[in-house]
C-alpha positions as CSV (number, residue, x, y, z in Angstrom):
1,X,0.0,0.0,0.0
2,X,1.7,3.5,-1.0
3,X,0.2,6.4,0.5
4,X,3.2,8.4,0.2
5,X,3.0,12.5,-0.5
6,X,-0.7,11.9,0.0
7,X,-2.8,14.2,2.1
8,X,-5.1,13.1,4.9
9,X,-8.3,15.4,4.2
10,X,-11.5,13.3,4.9
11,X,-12.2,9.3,5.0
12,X,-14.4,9.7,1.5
13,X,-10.7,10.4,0.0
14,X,-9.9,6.7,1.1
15,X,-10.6,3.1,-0.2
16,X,-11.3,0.6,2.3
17,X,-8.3,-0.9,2.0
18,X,-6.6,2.0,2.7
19,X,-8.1,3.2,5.8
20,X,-7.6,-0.1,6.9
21,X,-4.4,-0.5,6.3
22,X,-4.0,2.6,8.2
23,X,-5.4,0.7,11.3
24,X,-3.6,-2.2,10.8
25,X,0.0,-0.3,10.8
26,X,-1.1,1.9,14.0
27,X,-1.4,-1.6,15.6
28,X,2.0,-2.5,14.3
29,X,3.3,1.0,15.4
30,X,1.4,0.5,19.0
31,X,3.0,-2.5,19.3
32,X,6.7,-1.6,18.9
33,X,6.1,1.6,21.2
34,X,4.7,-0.8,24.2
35,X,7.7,-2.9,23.5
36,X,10.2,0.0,23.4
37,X,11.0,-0.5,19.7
38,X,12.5,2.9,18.8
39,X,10.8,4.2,15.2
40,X,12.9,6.9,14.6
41,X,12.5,6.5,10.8
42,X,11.7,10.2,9.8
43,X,15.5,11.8,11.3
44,X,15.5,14.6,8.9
45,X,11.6,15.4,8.4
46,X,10.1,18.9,9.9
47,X,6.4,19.3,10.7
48,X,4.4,22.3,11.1
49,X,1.0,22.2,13.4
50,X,-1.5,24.4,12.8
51,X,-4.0,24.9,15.6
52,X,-6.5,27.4,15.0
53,X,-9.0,25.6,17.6
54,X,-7.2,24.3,20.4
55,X,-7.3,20.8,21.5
56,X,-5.8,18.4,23.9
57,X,-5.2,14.7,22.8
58,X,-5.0,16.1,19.1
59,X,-2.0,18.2,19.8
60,X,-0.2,16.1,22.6
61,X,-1.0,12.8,19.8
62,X,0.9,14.9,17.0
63,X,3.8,16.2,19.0
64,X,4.3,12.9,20.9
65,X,3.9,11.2,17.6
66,X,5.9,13.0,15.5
67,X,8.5,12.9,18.2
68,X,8.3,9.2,17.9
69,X,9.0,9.3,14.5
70,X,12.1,10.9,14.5
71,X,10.7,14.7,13.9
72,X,10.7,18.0,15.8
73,X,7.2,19.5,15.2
74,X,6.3,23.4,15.3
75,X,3.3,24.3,17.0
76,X,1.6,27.8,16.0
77,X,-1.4,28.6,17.8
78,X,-4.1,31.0,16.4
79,X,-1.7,33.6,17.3
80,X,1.4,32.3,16.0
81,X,0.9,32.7,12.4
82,X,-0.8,35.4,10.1
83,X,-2.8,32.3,7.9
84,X,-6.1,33.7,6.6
85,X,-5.2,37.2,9.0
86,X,-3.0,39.0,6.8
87,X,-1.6,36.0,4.8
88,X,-3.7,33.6,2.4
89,X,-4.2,30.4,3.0
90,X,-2.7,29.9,-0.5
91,X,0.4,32.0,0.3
92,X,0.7,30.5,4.0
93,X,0.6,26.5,2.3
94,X,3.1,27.5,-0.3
95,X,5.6,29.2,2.4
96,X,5.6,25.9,4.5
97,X,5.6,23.5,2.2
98,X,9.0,25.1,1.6
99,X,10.1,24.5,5.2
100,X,8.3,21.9,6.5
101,X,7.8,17.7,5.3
102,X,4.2,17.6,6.5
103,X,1.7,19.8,8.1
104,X,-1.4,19.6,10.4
105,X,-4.4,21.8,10.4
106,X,-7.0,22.0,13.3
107,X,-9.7,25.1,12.4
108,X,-12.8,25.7,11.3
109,X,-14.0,25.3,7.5
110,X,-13.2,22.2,5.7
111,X,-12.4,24.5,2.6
112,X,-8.9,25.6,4.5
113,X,-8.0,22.4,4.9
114,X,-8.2,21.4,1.4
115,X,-7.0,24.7,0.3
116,X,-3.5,23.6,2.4
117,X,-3.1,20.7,0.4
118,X,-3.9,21.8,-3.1
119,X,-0.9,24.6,-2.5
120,X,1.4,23.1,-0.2
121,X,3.4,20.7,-2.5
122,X,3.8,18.2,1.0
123,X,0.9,15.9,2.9
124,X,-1.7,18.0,5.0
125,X,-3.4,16.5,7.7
126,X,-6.8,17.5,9.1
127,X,-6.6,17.5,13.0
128,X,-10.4,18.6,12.7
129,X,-12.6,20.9,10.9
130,X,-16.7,21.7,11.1
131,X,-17.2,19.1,8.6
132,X,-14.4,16.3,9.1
133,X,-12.1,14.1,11.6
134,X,-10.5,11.8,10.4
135,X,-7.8,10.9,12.4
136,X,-10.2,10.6,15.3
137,X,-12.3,7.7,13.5
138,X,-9.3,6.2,12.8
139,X,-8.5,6.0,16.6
140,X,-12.4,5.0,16.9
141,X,-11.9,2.1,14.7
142,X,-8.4,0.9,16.0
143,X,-10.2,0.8,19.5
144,X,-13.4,-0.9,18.2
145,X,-11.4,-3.8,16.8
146,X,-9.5,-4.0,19.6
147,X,-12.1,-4.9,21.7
148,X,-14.6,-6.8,18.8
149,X,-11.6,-8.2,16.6
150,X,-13.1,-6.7,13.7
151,X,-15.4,-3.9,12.5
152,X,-17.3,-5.7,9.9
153,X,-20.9,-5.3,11.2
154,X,-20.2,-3.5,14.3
155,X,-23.2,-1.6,15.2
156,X,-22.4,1.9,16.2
157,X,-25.1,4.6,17.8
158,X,-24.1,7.8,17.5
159,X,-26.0,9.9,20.3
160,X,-27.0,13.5,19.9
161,X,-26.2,16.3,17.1
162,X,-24.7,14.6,14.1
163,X,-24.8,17.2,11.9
164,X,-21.1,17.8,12.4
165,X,-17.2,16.5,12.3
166,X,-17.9,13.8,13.9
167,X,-21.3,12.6,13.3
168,X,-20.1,13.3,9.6
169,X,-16.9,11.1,10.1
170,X,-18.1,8.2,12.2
171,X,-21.1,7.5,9.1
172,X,-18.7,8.2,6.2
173,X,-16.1,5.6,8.2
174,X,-18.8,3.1,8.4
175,X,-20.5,3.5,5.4
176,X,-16.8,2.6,4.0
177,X,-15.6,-0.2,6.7
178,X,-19.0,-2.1,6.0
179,X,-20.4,-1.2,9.4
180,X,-23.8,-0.8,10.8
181,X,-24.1,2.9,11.4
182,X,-27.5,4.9,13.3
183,X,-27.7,8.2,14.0
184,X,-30.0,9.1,16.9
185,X,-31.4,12.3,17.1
186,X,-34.6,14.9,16.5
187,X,-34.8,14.5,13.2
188,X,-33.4,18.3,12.1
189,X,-29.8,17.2,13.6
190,X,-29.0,14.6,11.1
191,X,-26.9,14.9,8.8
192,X,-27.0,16.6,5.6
193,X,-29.2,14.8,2.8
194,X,-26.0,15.4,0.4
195,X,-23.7,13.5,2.5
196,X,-26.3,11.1,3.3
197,X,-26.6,10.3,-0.2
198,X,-22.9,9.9,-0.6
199,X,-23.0,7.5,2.3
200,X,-25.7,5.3,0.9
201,X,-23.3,4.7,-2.3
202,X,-20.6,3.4,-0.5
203,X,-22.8,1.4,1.3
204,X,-24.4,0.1,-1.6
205,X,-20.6,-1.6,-2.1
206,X,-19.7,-2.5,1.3
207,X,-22.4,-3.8,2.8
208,X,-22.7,-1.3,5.3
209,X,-26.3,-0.4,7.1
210,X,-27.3,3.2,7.9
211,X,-29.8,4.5,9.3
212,X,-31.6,7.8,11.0
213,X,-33.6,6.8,14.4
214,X,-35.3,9.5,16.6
215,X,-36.2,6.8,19.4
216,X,-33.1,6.5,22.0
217,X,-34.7,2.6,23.2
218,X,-35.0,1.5,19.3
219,X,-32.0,3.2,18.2
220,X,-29.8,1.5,21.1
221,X,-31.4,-1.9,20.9
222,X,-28.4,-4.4,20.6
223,X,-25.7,-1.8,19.8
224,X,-22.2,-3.0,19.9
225,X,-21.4,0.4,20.6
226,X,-23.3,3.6,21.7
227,X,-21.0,6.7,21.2
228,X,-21.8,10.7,22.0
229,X,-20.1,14.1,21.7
230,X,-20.5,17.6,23.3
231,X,-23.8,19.4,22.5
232,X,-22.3,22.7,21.5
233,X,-19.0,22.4,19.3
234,X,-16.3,25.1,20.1
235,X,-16.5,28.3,18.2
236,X,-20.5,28.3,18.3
237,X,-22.3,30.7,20.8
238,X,-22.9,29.9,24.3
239,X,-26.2,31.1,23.4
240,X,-27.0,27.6,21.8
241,X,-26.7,25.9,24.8
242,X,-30.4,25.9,26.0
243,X,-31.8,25.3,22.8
244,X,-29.1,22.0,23.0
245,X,-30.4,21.0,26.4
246,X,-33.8,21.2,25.9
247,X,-33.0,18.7,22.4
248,X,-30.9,16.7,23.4
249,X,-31.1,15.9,27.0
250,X,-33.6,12.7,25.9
251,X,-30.6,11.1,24.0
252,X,-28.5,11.5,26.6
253,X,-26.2,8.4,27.3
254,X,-27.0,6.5,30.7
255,X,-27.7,3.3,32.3
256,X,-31.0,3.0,31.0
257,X,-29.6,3.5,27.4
258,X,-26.5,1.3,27.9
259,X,-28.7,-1.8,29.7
260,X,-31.2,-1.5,26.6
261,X,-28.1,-2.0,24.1
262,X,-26.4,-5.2,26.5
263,X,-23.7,-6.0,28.1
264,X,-21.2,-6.4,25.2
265,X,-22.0,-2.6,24.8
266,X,-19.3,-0.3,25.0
267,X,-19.5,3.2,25.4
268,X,-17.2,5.8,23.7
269,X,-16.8,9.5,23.5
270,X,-14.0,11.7,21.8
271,X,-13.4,13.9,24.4
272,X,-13.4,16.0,26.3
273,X,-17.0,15.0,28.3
274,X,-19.1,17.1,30.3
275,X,-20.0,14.1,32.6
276,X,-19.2,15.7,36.6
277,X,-19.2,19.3,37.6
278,X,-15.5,19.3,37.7
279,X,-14.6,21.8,34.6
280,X,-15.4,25.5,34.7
281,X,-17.7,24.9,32.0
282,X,-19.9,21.9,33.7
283,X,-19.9,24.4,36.9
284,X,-21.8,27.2,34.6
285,X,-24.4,24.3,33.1
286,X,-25.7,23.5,36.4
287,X,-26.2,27.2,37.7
288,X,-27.6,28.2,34.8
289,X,-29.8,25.2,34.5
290,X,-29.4,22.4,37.0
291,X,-28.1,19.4,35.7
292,X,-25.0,17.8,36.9
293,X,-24.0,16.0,33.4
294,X,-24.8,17.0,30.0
295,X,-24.1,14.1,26.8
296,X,-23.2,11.3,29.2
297,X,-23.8,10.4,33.1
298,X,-20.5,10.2,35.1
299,X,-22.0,6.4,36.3
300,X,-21.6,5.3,32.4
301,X,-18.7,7.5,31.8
302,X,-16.8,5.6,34.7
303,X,-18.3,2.1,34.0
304,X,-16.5,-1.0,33.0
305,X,-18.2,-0.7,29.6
306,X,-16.7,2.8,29.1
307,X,-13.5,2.4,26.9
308,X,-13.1,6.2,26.4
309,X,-9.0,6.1,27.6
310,X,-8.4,3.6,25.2
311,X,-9.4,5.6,22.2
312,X,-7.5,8.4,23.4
313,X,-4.1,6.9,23.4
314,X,-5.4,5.6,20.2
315,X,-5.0,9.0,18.8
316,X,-1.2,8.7,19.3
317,X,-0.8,5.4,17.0
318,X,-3.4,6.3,14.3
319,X,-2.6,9.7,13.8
320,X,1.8,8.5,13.7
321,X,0.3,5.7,11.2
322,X,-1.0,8.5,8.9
323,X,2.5,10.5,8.7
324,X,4.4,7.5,8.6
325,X,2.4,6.3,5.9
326,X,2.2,9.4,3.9
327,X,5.9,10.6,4.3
């Protein structure tokens, strides 16, 4: 498999074969790191990390990674570079593609993104946008066989607003891994019709199931996997929040949910979760209006079934497997 100087945009850029082949070496890499195999195969590379939304696990899974690899990565911030500001994105993409091997983007319009990679002359990576992420479902998947053995089938519930990156990602991904993908939700936070339509193509090949449920007890029945997301993406108003709560606090993910899919359920979640009232942010949710968890309860967060760490570290493996694989 040769993915070399490719970019790593959006999953519906990728065969099936690909993406899992992409898995497959993550495990490979996953193993040699928990063995204390050094992969130092990149020595002379440079990467550039742009992080115009800040994250967590993406950034710490890039620098670690890349570090891993052999390569000293550059972090700029929103503040650290003048891309989109008083520099195009064309003019920013064909400055570091001069200096840098590879580079990561984490923003807001899926446009930028590809507008990186058309200019830059190296592999882009997409460490989010609005529409797509990638390298998270790749962690998802990794994690998922894991604990299944394969993902052939799989049923996944997706819980909540999936009108965005990730309930985009997660039915593109198994639309294209043959999986059996439901999106749970009032009926106006599905996703688009166009994508939709895309999705149903590829499954039309794979075998892959899809479908759009607005009962939480049907939607969950016998679920191999019920997974959820923040309410309110960052960058949108805190304004929104109400009208969130008030939509999505029936499809929230507890016990109830959880004993309706089984015990071989697991439950996942990309982080971070607004499951306690230990973050400044959970804190203003229950003055403002009383509850003490939000997407998921901190008694399924914390369970047995909850496999949440695991797809963190994930992000390490998968997201090295992509610029391994593409430098």
């Amino acid at each position: 498999m040769n993915l070399k100087g490719k970019s790593f945009l959006k999953l519906l850029d990728f065969s099936p074969e690909e993406i899992m082949y992409l898995i497959e070496y993550a495990a490979q890499l996953k193993k040699e790191k928990k063995e204390k195999i050094s992969h130092k195969i990149f020595p002379d590379k440079n990467i550039a990390l742009i992080f115009e939304k800040t994250s967590t696990r993406t950034r710490c899974a890039f620098e670690v990674a890349a570090s891993d690899l052999g390569m000293p990565p550059v972090y700029l911030d929103p503040t650290g570079s003048q891309i989109g500001k008083k520099e195009s994105i064309a003019d920013t993409a064909r400055v570091l593609g001069r200096m840098f091997d590879g580079i990561e983007y984490r923003g807001f319009g899926q446009e930028v993104v590809e507008e990186l990679a058309k200019y830059a002359s190296v592999p882009v990576w997409n460490g989010l946008t609005n529409e797509f992420h990638p390298t998270q479902i790749l962690a998802d998947f990794l994690t998922i066989k894991e604990h299944f053995g394969s993902l052939s089938g799989i049923k996944l519930v997706y819980m909540g607003d999936a009108r965005y990156n990730m309930g985009n990602s997660l039915m593109v991904g198994c639309a294209k891994m043959g999986m059996h993908f439901v999106a749970c939700a009032p009926k106006k936070y599905f996703p688009t019709s166009e994508l939709v339509s895309q999705c149903v193509e590829i499954a039309k090949q794979t075998g892959a199931v899809l479908e759009f449920i607005e009962d939480p007890i049907e939607a969950t029945k016998n679920a191999d996997i019920i997974y959820t997301d923040v309410w309110v993406s960052m960058g949108e108003p805190a304004e929104v929040w109400k009208e969130r709560i008030d939509d999505l606090l029936p499809y929230q993910v507890n016990k109830k949910l959880m004993d309706n899919a089984g015990q071989k359920c697991k439950f996942m979640h990309c982080l971070p979760a607004f499951h306690d009232l230990k973050t400044t942010t959970g804190k203003e949710i229950y003055d403002k209006f009383g509850i003490d968890c939000m997407e998921v309860t901190d008694e399924v967060f914390e369970s047995k079934q909850s496999i949440v760490f695991d797809e963190a570290e994930n992000r390490m493996h998968t997201i090295k497997a992509v610029m391994a694989a593409t430098l």
